[in-house]
DSSP file (Angstrom, degrees, kcal/mol; ACC not computed):
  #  RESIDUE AA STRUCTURE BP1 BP2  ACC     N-H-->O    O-->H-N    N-H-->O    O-->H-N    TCO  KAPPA ALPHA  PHI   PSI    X-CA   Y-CA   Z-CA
    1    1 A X              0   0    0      0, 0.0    66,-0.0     0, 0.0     5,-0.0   0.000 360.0 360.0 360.0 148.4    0.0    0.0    0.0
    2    2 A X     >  -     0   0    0      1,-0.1     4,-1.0     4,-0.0    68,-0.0  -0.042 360.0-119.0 -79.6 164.1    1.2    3.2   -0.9
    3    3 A X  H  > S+     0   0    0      2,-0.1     4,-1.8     3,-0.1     5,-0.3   0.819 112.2  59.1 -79.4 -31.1    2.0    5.9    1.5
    4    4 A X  H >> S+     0   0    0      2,-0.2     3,-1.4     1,-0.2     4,-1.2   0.972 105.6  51.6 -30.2 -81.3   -0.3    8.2    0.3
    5    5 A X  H 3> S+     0   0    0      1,-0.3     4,-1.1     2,-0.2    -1,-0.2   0.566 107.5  52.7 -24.4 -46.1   -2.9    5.6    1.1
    6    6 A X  H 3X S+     0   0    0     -4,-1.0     4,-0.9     2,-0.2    -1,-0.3   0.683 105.9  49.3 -72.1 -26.8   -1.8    5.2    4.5
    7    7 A X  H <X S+     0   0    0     -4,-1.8     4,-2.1    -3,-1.4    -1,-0.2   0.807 114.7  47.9 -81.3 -41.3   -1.8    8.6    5.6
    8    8 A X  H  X S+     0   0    0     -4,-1.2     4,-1.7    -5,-0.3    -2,-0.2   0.829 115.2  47.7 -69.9 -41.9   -5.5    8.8    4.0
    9    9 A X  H  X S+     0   0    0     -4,-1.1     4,-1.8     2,-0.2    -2,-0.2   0.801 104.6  56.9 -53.2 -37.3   -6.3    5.7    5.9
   10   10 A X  H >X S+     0   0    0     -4,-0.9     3,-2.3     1,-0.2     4,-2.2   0.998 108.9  56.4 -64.0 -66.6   -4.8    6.8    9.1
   11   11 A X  H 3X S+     0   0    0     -4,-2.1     4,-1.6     1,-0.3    -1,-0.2   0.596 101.3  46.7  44.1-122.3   -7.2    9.6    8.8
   12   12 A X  H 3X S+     0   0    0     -4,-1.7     4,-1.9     2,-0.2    -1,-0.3   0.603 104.2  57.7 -37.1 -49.7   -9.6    8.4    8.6
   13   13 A X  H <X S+     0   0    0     -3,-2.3     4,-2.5    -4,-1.8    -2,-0.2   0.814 107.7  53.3 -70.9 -34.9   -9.3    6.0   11.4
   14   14 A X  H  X S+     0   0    0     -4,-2.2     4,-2.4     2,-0.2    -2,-0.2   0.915 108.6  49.6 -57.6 -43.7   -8.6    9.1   13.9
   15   15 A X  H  X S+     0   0    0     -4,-1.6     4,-3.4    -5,-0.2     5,-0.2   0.975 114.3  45.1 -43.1 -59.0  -11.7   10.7   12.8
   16   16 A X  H  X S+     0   0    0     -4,-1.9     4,-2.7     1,-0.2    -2,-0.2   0.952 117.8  47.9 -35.1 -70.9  -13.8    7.2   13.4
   17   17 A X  H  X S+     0   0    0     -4,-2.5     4,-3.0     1,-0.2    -1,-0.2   0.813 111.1  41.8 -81.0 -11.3  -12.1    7.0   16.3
   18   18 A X  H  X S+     0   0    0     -4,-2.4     4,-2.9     1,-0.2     3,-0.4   0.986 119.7  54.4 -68.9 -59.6  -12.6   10.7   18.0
   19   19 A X  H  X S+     0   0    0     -4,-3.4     4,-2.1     1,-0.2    -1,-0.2   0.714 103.3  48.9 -37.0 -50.2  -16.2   10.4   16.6
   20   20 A X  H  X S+     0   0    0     -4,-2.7     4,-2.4     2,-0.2    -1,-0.2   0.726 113.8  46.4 -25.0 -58.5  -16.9    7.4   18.1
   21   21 A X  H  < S+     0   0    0     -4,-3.0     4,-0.5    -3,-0.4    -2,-0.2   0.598 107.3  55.8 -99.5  13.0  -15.7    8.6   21.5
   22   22 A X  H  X S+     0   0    0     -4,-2.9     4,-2.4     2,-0.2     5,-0.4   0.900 108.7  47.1 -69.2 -49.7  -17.4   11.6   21.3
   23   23 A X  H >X S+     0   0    0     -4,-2.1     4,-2.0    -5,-0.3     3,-1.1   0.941 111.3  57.9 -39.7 -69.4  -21.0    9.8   20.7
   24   24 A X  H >X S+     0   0    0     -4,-2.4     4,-1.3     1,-0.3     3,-0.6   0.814 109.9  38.0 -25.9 -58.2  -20.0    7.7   23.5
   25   25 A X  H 3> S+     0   0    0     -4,-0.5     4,-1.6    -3,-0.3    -1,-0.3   0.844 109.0  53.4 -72.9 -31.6  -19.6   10.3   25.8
   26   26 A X  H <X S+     0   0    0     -4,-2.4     4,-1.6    -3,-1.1    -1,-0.3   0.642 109.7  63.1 -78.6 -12.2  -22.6   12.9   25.0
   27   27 A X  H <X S+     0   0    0     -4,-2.0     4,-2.2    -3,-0.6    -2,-0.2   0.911 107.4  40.1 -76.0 -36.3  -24.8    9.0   25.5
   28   28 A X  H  X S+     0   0    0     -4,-1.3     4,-1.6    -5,-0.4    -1,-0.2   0.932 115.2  51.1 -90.1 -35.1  -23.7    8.9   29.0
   29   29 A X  H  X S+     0   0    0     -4,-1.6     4,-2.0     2,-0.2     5,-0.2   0.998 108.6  55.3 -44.4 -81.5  -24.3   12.9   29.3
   30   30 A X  H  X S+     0   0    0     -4,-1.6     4,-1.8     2,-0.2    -2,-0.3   0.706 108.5  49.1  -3.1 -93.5  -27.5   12.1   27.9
   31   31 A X  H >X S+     0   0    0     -4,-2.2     4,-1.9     2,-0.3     3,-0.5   0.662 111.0  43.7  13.0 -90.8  -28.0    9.6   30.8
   32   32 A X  H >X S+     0   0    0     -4,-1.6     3,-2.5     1,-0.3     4,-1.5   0.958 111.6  58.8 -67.5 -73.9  -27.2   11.5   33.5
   33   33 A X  H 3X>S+     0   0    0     -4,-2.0     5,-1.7     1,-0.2     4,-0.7   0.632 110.1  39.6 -26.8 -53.4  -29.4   14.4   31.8
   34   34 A X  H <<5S+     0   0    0     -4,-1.8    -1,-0.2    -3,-0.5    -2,-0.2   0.767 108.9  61.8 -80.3 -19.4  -32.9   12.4   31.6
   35   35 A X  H <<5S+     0   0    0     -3,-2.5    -1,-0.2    -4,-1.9    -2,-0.2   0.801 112.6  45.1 -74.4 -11.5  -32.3   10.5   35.6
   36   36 A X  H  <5S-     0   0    0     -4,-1.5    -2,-0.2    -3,-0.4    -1,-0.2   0.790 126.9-111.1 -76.1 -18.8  -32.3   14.2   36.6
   37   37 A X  T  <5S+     0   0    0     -4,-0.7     2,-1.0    -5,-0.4    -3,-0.2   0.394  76.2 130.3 110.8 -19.7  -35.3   15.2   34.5
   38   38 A X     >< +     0   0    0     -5,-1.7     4,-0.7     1,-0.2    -1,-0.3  -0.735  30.2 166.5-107.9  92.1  -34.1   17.4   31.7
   39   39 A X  H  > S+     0   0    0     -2,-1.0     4,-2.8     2,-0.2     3,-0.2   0.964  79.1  41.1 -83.4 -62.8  -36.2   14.9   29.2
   40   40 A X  H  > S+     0   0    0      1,-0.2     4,-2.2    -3,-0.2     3,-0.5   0.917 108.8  53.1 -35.4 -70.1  -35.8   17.5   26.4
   41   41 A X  H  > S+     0   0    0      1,-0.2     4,-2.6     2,-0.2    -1,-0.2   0.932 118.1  45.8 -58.3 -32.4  -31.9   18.6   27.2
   42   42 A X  H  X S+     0   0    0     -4,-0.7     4,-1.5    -3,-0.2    -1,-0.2   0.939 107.4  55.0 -63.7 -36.1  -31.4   14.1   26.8
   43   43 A X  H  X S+     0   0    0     -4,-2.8     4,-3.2    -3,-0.5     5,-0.3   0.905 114.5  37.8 -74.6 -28.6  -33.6   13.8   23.7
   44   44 A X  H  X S+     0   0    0     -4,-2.2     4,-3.3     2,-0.2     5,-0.3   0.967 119.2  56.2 -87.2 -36.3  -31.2   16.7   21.6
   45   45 A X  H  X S+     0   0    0     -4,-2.6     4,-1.7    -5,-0.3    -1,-0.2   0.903 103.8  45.3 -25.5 -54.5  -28.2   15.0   23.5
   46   46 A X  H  X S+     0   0    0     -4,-1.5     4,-2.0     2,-0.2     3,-0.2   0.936 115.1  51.8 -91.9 -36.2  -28.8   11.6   22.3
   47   47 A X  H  X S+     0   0    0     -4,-3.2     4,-1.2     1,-0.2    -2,-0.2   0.883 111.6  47.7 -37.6 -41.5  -29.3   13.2   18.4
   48   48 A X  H  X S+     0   0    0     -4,-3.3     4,-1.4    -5,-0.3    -2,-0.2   0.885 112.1  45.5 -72.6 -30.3  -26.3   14.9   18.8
   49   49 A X  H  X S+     0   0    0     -4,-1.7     4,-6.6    -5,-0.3    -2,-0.2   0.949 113.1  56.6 -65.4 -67.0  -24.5   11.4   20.2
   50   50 A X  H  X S+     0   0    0     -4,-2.0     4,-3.9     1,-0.2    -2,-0.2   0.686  98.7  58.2 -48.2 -33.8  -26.4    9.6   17.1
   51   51 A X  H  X S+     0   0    0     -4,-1.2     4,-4.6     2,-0.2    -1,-0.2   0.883 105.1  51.2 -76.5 -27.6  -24.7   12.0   14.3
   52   52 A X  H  X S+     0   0    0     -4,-1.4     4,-2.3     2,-0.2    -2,-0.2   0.982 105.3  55.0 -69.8 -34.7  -21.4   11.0   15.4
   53   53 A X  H  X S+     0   0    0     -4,-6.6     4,-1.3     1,-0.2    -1,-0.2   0.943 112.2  42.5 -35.3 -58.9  -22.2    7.5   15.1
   54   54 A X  H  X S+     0   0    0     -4,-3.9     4,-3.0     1,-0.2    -1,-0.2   0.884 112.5  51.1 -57.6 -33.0  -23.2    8.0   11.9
   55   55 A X  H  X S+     0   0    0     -4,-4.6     4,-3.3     1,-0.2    -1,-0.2   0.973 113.5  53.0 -30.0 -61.5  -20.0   10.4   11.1
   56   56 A X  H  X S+     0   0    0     -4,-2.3     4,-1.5     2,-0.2    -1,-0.2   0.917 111.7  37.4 -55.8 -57.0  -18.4    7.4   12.6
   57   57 A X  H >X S+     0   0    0     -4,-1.3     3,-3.6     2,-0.3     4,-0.9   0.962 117.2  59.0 -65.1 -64.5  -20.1    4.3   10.0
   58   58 A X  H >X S+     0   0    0     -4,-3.0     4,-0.7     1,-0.3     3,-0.6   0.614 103.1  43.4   3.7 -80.3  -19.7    7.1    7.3
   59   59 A X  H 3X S+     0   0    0     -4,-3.3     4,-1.3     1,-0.2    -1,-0.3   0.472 111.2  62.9 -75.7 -13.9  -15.8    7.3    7.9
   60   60 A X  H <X S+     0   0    0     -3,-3.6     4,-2.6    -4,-1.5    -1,-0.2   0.855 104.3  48.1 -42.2 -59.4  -16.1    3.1    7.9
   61   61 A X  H <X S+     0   0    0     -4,-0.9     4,-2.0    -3,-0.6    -2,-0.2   0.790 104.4  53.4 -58.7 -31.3  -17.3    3.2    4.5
   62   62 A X  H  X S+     0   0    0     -4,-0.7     4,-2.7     2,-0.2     5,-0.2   0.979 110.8  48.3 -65.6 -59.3  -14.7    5.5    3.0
   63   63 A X  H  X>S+     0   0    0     -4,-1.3     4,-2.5     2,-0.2     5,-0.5   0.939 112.6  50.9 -52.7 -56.8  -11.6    3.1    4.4
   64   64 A X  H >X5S+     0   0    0     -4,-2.6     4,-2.2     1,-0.3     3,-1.4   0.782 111.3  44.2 -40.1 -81.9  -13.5    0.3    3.0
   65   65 A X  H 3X5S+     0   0    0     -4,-2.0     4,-1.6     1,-0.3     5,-0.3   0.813 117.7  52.5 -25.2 -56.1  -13.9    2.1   -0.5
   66   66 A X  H 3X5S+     0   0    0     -4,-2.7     4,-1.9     1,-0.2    -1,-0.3   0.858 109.4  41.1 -49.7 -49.7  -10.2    2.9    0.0
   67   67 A X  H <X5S+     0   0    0     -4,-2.5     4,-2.6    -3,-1.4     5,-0.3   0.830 110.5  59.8 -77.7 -16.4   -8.9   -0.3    0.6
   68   68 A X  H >X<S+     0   0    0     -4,-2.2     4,-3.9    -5,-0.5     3,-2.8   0.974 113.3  41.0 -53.0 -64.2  -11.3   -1.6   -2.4
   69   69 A X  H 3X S+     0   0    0     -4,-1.6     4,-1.6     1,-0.3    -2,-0.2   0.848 116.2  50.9 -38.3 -52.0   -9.3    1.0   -4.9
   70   70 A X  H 3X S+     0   0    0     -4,-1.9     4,-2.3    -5,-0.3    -1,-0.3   0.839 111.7  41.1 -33.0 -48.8   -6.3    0.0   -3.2
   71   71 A X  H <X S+     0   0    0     -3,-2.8     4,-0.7    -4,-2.6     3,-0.2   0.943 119.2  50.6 -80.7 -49.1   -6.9   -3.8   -3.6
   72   72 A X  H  < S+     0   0    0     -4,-3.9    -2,-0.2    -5,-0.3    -1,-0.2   0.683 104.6  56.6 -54.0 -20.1   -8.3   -2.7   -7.5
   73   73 A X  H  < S+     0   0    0     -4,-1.6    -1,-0.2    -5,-0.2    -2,-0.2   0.770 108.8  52.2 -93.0 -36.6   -4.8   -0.6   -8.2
   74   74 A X  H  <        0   0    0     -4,-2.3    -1,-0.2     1,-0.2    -2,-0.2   0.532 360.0 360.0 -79.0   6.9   -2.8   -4.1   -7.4
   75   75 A X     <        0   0    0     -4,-0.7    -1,-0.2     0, 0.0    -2,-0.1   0.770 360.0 360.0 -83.0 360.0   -4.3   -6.6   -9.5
């Protein structure tokens, strides 16, 4: 794999992963928010939590595409 690639890969995978443990963390904010009560402040919590996931599957699909091209550039 090229270096190029790798650098693009790497990336990627730091984005995944910051995204990931941001969701994670605004869920558990979330939490705490709705066993006090703040039903409302939990519900926009747990949307905001939900876009990084997807950020997160998103940035899953680009490596995949990446390593497909990758895989396509050696045969």
């Amino acid at each position: 794999m090229q270096d190029s690639y790798r650098e693009l890969m790497n990336a990627f995978l730091e984005c995944i992963v910051t995204d990931e443990e941001f969701a994670r963390e605004i869920a558990e904010i979330a939490d705490r928010c709705e066993h006090s009560g703040a039903y409302n402040v939990a519900a926009a919590m747990r949307n905001v939590s939900r876009n990084h996931r997807i950020r997160g599957i998103e940035g899953r699909t680009q490596i995949a595409a990446l390593v497909a091209q990758v895989a396509g550039e050696a045969e």
